[in-house]
C-alpha positions, 0 to 999 in steps of 0.5 A: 148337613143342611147344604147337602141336603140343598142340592138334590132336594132343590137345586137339581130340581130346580135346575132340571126345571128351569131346562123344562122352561127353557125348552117352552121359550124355544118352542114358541122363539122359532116365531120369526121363521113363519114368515111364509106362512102370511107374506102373501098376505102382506104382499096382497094387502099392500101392493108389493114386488117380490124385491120389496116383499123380500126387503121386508123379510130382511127388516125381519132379519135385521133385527138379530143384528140388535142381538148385540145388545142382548150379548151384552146384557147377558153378562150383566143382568139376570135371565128373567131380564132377558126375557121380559125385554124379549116377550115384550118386544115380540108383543109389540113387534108382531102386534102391529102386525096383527092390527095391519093383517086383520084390517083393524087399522089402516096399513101402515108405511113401508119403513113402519112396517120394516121397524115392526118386522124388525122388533119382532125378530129381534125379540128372539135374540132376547130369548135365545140368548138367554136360555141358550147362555144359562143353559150350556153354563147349567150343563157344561159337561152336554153342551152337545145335547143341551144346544141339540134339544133347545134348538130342536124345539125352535125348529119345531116351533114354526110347525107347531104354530103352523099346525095350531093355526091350521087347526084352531083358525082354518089358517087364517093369517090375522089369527096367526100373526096374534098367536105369535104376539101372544102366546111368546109373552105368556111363556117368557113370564112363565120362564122368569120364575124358573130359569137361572143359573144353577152350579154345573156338574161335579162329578162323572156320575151327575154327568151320566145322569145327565146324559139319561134324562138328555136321553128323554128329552130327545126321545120325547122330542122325535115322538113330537115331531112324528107327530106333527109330522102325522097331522101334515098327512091327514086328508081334510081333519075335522074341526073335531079332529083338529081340536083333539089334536091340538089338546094332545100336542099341548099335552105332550109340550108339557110332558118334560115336567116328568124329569124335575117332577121325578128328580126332586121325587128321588131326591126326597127319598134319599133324604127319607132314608138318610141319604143327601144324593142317591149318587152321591156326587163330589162336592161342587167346585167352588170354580164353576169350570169342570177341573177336567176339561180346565186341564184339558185345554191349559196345556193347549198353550206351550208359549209361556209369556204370551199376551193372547189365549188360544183356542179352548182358553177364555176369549173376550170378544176382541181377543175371539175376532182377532183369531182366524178360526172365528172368521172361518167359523163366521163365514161358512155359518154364512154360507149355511145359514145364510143360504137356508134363510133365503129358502125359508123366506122365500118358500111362499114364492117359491112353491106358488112358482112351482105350482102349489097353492098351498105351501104350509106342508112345506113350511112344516117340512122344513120345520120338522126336519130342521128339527131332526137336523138339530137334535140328531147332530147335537147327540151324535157330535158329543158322542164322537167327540168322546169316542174318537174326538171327532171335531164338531165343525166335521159335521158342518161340513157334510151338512154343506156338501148335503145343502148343496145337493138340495139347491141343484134339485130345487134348481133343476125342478123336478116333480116333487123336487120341492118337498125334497128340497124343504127336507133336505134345507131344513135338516142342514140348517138344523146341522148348521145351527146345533153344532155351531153354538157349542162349537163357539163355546168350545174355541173360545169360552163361557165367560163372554159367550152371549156376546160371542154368540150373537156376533155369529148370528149377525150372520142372519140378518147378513144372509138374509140381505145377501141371498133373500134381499139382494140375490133372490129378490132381483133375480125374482123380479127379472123373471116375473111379470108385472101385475095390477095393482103394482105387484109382480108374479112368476110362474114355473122352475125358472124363477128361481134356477139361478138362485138356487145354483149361486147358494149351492156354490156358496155351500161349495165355500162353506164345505172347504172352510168347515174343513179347514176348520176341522183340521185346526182344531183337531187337537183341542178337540183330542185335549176335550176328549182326554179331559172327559176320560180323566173326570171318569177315571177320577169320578171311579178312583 
């Protein structure tokens, strides 16, 4: 008796708030897209080319490289571990930038600056790896949804900074650099206490109760990111307005507490009234695998006496790189990743290029559509799968055919192409992002998935070498005019043409491994779609 009153009174609580934390680390992960908002003072302060502004850029890119390590970790050590290391490193990390930006001490050198920069992205990866990790092994059954809402919520994080910033420091970089420094920190040790792996799913009535709490979050998500979209287009808000503003978006930040507040406030009535669960789930399974969707992908494998696993079968690292559907899956999250970081990094450039004074509008553009771009395709991509058994990479795909749609509108340069095109990225790389980290899981497992995750992320410090680093650096500087002081500048549409053409051809790349991608999974995915409709067939009988 004692065990069945455990699990709704404590563990389903506890379980719906270690989701709460989870989505407050990745409101404040999304720190290492804010690049934009105070490269030019970098720039300005010590005396850099674009190519070299750039390269510090890629510093910060780089450090996802090290995410490896937090791979590892994550099948060694508990999530609070995780994200000590991450928040301290951030501390460290985005600190010294914020003694350099503020003047405190002298600039440091190049190469000191590319390890800071370096530390501070690789922070994230602590973060992400572990909430990403605990989180689809808590929800194996919304995979789609739990990848959606959590990397919504670091689309929305650059926004959400960006406004604070506006709104509390009149934008000043020093301030902001020292809000990312902190602020992480203060929320991983919320975190620590909270989040940890909880015994999935047993049942499809726990399944479709989860959908309608995922339904909430999603919905309290778009209200946030209308919101903060709101305050993009209020004309000079006063320091009052400003202030009220930013109390309410804290407020709503902290709303999600509703769920595991009203989950544990249900579970303790039905206790009440003699009831363990007012929905009585199955028992949970000793094998925290769902039985249904184990059988759905066991009979994938026909071959008796093979020495590898297939598709949908548990995947050590080396057993996943040795398949070509991990290497299709690497090079087109290249393509689209790769190509959308380069714009991020280089919006401050670029909108100074066309014209813009002020390029914060379109850092919370991109911020807020990505957001829409990753919640929207994490529901919709599980919605079709159980429906008609859509493969997730589809949706990949028409997000590559979109991307480069945006880069031959940025590159033509068109009045207003610039907010166009930041919406357009920002919704394709959101696409890119959700759909990518359940389809990982998909294709080859849970058991080793914090490795297999940060392998694909490498992607990221590599795209940002290839297309920010090499290609719109170079490029950049062949057009630009040398400045006093050692730096360089360029004004007009031509600065960056020829950038933008040579990603829309790296999405044409992208757009045909998504479907090749597609077509060879289109039977696992047939397989996930029956193991879904047998857990509900059994849950009724």
């Amino acid at each position: 008796m004692g065990l069945g009153l455990e699990r709704p009174s404590v563990s389903s609580a506890t379980k719906w708030l270690g989701f709460v934390t989870a989505i407050w680390v990745q409101t404040i992960s999304g720190n290492n897209y804010t690049f934009s908002n105070y490269s030019d003072a970098l720039k300005t302060l010590m005396n850099l080319t674009q190519l070299e502004l750039n390269n510090l850029s890629v510093a910060k890119d780089v450090g996802k490289a090290f995410g490896l390590l937090a791979g590892l970790a994550s099948d060694r050590f508990p999530t609070w571990v995780l994200l000590l290391i991450g928040s301290v490193e951030g501390l460290v990390g985005y600190g010294a930038q914020w003694l350099v930006v503020s003047q405190r001490i002298q600039p440091l050198s190049y190469w000191q600056m590319c390890i800071f920069l370096c530390m501070g992205g690789n922070s994230t990866t602590w973060m992400n790896t572990a909430v990403l990790v605990t989180c689809i092994r808590n929800f194996r059954s919304n995979r789609g949804p739990v990848s959606g809402i959590l990397k919504g919520y670091v689309g929305l994080s650059t926004a959400i900074f960006t406004v604070l910033c506006a709104a509390m420091f009149n934008n000043n970089s020093a301030n902001f650099i020292l809000m990312l420094a902190v602020t992480p920190f203060a929320v991983c040790l919320t975190a620590m206490v909270f989040l940890r792996e909880i015994p999935p799913s047993s049942s499809a009535a726990e399944d479709k109760q989860e959908s309608r709490y995922f339904w909430f979050f999603n919905g309290l998500a778009v209200f946030v990111a209308l919101y903060l979209l709101a305050y993009d287009f209020i004309p000079d808000p006063s320091t009052l307005l400003s202030y009220v503003f930013s109390a309410f978006l804290v407020l709503l930040l902290a709303s999600p507490l509703l769920v595991p507040v009203y989950t544990y406030i249900k579970s303790w009535a039905a206790i009440r009234v003699g009831s363990s669960d007012p929905e009585k789930p199955a028992p949970i399974l000793e094998e925290p695998l769902l039985e249904a969707e184990k059988a759905a992908v066991d009979d994938v494998a026909e071959e008796e006496g093979r020495m590898r696993p297939v598709i949908g079968e548990e995947h050590t690292i080396f057993e996943a790189m040795r398949t070509l559907d991990f290497w299709v899956l690497f090079v087109s999250f290249l393509c689209g990743v790769g190509t959308g970081l380069a714009v991020m990094n280089n919006l401050g450039q670029i909108g100074l290029a066309l014209g813009y004074v002020d390029v914060s509008i379109f850092v919370s553009l991109t911020s807020i559509w990505g957001f829409f771009g990753r919640i929207g395709s994490g529901m919709v991509s599980e919605y079709f799968i159980r429906k008609a058994a859509i493969p997730r990479p589809l949706w990949n795909a028409a997000s590559q055919i979109l991307m480069a749609v945006g880069y031959i509108l940025l590159a033509i340069g068109m009045p207003g192409s610039l907010y166009i095109g930041s919406i357009v990225v920002g919704i394709c790389y959101g696409v890119r992002l959700a759909i990518t980290v359940p389809t990982a899981s998909e294709l080859f497992g849970l058991k080793y998935y914090g490795l297999i995750y940060n392998i694909l992320i490498l992607n990221l410090p590599l795209g940002s070498l290839l297309f920010s680093g090499l290609l719109a650096g170079f490029l950049y500087d062949m057009e630009a005019t040398p400045t006093e002081g050692g730096g360089n500048t360029c004004i007009g549409a031509h600065c960056y043409r020829l950038v933008f053409v040579v990603m829309a051809i790296a999405c044409v790349v992208g757009l045909g491994l998504d479907l090749l991608l597609s077509i060879r999974t289109k039977q696992l995915y047939t397989k996930i779609q029956a193991g879904k409709k047998t857990k509900r067939v059994s849950s009724v009988s």
